[in-house]
MMTF fields as JSON, N, C-alpha, C and O atoms, coordinates in Angstrom:
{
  "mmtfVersion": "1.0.0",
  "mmtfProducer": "UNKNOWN",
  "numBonds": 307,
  "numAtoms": 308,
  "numGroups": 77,
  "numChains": 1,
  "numModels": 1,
  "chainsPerModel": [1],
  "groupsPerChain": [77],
  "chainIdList": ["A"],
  "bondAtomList": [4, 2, 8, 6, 12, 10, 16, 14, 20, 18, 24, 22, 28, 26, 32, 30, 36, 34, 40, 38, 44, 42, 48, 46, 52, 50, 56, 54, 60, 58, 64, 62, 68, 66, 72, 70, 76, 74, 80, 78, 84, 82, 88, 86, 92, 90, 96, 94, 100, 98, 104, 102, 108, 106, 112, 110, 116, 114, 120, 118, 124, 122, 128, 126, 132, 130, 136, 134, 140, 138, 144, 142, 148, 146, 152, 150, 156, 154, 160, 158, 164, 162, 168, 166, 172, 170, 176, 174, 180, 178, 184, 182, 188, 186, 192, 190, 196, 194, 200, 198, 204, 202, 208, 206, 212, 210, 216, 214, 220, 218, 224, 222, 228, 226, 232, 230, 236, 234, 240, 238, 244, 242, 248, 246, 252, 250, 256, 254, 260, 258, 264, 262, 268, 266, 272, 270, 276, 274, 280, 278, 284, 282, 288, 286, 292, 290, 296, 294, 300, 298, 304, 302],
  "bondOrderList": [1, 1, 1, 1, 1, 1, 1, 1, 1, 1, 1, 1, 1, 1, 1, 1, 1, 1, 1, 1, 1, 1, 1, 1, 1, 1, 1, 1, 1, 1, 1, 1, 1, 1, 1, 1, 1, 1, 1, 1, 1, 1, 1, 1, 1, 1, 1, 1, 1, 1, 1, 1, 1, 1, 1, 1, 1, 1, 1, 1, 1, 1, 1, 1, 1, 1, 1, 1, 1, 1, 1, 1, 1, 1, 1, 1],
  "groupList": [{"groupName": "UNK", "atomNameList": ["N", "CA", "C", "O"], "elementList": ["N", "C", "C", "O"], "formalChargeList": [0, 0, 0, 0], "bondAtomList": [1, 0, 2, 1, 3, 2], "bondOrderList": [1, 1, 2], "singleLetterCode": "X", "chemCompType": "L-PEPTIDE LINKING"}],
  "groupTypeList": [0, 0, 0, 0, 0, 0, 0, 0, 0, 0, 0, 0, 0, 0, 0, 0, 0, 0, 0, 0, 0, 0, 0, 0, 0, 0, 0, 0, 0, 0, 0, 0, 0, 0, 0, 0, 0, 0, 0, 0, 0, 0, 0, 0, 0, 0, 0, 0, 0, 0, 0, 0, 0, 0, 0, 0, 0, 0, 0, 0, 0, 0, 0, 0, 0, 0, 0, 0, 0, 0, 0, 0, 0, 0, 0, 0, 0],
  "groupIdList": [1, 2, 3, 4, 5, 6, 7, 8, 9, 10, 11, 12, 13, 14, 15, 16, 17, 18, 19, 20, 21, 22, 23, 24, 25, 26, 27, 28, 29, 30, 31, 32, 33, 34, 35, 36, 37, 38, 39, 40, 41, 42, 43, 44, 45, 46, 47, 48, 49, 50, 51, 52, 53, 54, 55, 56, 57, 58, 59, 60, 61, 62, 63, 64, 65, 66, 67, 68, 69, 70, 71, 72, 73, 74, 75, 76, 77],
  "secStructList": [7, 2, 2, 2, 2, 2, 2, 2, 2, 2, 2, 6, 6, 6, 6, 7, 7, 6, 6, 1, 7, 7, 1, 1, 1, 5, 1, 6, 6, 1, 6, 6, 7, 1, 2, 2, 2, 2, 2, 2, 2, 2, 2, 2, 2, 2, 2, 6, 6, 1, 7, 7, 7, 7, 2, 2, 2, 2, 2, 6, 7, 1, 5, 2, 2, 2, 2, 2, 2, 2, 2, 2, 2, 2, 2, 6, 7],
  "xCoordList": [85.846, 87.234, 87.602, 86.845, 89.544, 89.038, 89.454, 89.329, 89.897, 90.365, 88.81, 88.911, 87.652, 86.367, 86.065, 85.428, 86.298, 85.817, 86.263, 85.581, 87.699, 88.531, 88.273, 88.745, 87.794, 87.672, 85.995, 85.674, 85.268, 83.633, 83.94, 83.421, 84.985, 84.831, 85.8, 86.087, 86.266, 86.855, 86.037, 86.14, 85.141, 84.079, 83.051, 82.661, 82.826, 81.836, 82.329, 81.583, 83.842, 84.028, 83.979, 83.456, 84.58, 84.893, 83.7, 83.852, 82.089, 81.069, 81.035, 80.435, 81.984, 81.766, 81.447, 81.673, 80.767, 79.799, 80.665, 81.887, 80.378, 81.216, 81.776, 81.279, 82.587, 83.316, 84.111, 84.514, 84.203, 84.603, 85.903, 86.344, 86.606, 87.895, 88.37, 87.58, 90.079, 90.267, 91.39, 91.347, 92.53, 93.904, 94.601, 95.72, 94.748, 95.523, 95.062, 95.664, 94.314, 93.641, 94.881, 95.083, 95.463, 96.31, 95.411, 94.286, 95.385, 95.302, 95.082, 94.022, 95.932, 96.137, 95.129, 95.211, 94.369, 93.395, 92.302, 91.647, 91.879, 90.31, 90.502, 91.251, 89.335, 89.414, 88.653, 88.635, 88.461, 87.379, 88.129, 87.692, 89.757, 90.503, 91.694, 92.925, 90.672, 91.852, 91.996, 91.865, 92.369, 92.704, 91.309, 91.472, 90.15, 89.59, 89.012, 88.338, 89.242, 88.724, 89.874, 89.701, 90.793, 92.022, 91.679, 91.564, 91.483, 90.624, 90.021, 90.369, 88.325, 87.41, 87.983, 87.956, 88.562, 89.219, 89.78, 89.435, 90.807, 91.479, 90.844, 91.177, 89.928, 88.655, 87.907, 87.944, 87.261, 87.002, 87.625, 87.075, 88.972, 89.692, 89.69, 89.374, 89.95, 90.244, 88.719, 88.682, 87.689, 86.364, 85.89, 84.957, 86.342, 86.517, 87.445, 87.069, 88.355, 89.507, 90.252, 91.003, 89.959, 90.972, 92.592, 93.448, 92.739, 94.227, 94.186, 93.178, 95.434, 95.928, 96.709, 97.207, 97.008, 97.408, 98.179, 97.493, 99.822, 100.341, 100.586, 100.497, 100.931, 100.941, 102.139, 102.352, 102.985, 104.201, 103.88, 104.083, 103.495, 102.403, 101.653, 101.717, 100.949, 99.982, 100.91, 100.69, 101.885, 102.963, 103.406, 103.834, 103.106, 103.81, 102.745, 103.254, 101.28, 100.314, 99.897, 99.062, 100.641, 100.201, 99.231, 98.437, 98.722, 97.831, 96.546, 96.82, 95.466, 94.482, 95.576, 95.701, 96.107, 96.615, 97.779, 97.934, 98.276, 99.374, 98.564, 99.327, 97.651, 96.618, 96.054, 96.439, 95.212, 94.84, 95.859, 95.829, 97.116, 97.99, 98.778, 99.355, 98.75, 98.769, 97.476, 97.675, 96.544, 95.451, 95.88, 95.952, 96.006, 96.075, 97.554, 97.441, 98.52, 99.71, 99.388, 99.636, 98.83, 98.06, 96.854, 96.58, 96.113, 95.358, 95.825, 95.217, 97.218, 97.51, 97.101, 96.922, 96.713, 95.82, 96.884, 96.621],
  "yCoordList": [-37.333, -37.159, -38.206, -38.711, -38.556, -40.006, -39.688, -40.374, -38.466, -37.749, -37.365, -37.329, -37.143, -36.946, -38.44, -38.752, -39.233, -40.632, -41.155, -41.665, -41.083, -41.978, -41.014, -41.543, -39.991, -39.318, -40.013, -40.633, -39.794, -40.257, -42.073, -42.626, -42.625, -44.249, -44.254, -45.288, -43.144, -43.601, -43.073, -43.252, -42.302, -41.58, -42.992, -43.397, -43.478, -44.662, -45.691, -46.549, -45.877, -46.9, -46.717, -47.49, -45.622, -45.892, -44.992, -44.41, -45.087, -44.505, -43.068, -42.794, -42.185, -41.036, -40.014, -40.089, -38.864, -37.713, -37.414, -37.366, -37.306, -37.221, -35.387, -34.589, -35.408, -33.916, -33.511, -32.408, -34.704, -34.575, -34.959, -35.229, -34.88, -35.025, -34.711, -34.644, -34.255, -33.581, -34.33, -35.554, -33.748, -34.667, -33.959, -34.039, -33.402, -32.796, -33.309, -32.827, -34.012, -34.64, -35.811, -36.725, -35.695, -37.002, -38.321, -37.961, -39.286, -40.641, -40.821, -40.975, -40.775, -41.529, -40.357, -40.632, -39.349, -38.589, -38.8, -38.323, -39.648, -40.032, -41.349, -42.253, -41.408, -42.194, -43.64, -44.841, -43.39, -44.237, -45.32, -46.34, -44.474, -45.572, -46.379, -46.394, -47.011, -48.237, -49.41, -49.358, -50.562, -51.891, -52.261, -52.457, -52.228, -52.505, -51.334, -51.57, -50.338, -49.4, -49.479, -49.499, -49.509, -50.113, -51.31, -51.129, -52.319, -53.479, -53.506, -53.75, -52.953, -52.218, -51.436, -52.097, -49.985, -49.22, -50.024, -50.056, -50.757, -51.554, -52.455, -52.58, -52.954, -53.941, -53.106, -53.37, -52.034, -51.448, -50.776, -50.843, -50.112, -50.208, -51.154, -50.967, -52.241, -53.428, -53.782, -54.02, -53.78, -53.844, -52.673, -52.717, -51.765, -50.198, -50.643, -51.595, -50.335, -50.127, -51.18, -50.994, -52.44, -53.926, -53.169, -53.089, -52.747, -52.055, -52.94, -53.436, -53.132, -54.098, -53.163, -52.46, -52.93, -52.276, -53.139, -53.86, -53.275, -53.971, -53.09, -51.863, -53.899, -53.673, -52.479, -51.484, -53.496, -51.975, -50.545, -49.537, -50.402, -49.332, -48.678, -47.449, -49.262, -48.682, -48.076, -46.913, -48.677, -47.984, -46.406, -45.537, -46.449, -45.039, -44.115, -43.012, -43.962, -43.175, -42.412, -42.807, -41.298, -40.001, -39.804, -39.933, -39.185, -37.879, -38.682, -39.757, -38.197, -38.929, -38.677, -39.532, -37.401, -37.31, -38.6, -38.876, -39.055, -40.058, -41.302, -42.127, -41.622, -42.602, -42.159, -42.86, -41.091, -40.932, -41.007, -42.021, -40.22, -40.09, -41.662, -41.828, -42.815, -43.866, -44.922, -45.786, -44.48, -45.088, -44.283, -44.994, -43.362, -42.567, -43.037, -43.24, -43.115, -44.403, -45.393, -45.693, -46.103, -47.835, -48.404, -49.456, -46.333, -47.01, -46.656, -46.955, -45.797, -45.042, -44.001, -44.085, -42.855, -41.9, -40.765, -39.58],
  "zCoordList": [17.008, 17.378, 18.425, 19.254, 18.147, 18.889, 20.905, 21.919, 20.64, 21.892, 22.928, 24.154, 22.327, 23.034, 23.086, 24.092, 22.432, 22.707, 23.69, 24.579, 23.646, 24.878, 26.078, 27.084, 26.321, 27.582, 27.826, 28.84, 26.895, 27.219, 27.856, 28.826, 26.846, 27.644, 28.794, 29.398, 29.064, 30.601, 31.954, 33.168, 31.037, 32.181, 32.527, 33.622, 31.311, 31.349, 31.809, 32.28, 31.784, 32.481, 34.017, 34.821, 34.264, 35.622, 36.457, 37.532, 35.363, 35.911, 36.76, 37.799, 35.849, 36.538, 35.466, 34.258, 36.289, 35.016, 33.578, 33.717, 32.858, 31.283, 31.976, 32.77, 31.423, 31.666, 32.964, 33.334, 33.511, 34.921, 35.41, 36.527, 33.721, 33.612, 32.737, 31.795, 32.332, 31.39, 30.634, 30.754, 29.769, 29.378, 30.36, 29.852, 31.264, 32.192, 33.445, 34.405, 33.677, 34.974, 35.279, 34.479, 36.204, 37.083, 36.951, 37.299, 36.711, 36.969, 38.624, 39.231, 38.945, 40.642, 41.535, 42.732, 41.333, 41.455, 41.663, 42.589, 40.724, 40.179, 41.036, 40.668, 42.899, 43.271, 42.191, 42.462, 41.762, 41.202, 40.102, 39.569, 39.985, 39.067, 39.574, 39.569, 39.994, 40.882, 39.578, 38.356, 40.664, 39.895, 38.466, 37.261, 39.223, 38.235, 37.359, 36.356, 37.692, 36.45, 35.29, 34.072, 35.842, 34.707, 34.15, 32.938, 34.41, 33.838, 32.572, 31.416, 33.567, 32.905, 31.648, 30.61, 31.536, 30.502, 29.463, 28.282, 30.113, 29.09, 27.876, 26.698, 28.556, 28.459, 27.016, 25.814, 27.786, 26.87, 25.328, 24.229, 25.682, 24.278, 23.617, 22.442, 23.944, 23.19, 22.41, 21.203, 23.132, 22.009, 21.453, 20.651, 21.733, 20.762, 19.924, 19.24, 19.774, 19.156, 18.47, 17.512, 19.098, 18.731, 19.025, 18.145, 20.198, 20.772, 21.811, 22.313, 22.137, 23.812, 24.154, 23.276, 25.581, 26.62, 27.492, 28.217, 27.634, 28.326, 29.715, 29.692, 31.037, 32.064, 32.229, 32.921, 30.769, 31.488, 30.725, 31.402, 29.648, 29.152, 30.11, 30.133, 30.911, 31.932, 32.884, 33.223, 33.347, 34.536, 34.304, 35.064, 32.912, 32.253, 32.348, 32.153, 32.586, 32.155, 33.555, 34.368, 33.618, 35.154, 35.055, 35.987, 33.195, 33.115, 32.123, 31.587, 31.985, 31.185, 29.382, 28.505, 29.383, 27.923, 27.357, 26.167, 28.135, 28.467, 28.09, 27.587, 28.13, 27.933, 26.399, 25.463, 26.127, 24.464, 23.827, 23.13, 23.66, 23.172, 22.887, 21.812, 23.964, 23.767, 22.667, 21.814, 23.073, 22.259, 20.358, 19.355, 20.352, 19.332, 18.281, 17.072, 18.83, 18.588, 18.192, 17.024, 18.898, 18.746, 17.58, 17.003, 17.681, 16.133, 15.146, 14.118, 15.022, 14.022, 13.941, 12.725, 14.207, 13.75, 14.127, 13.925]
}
């Protein structure tokens, strides 16, 4: 499922325990996702997925669901 995936690669990106976030988890919360875990994430969709993530896209994303729900758009699914 691609909703357990994109939560497992944002845990991996931004190196924190798998489950330790939810689609209801705030963004600006998780000290750990600053400038470059956004990077990183992005980084990562794009060699997952072949998806790009523009800056003003990112401005829009509060909640982790705001982010799958974007990835989930982008591959079609």
């Amino acid at each position: 499922m691609v909703t357990e995936d994109v939560l497992n690669l944002i845990s991996e990106a931004l190196e924190i325990t798998n489950g330790s976030i939810s689609l209801e988890t705030n963004v600006g919360e998780v000290a750990e996702w600053d400038s470059i875990g956004w990077l990183t994430i992005i980084s990562m969709l794009d060699e997952r997925y072949g998806i790009q993530i523009s800056s003003q896209e990112i401005r829009t994303i509060k909640k982790v669901k705001d982010l799958v729900d974007l990835v989930l758009t982008k591959k079609g699914s």
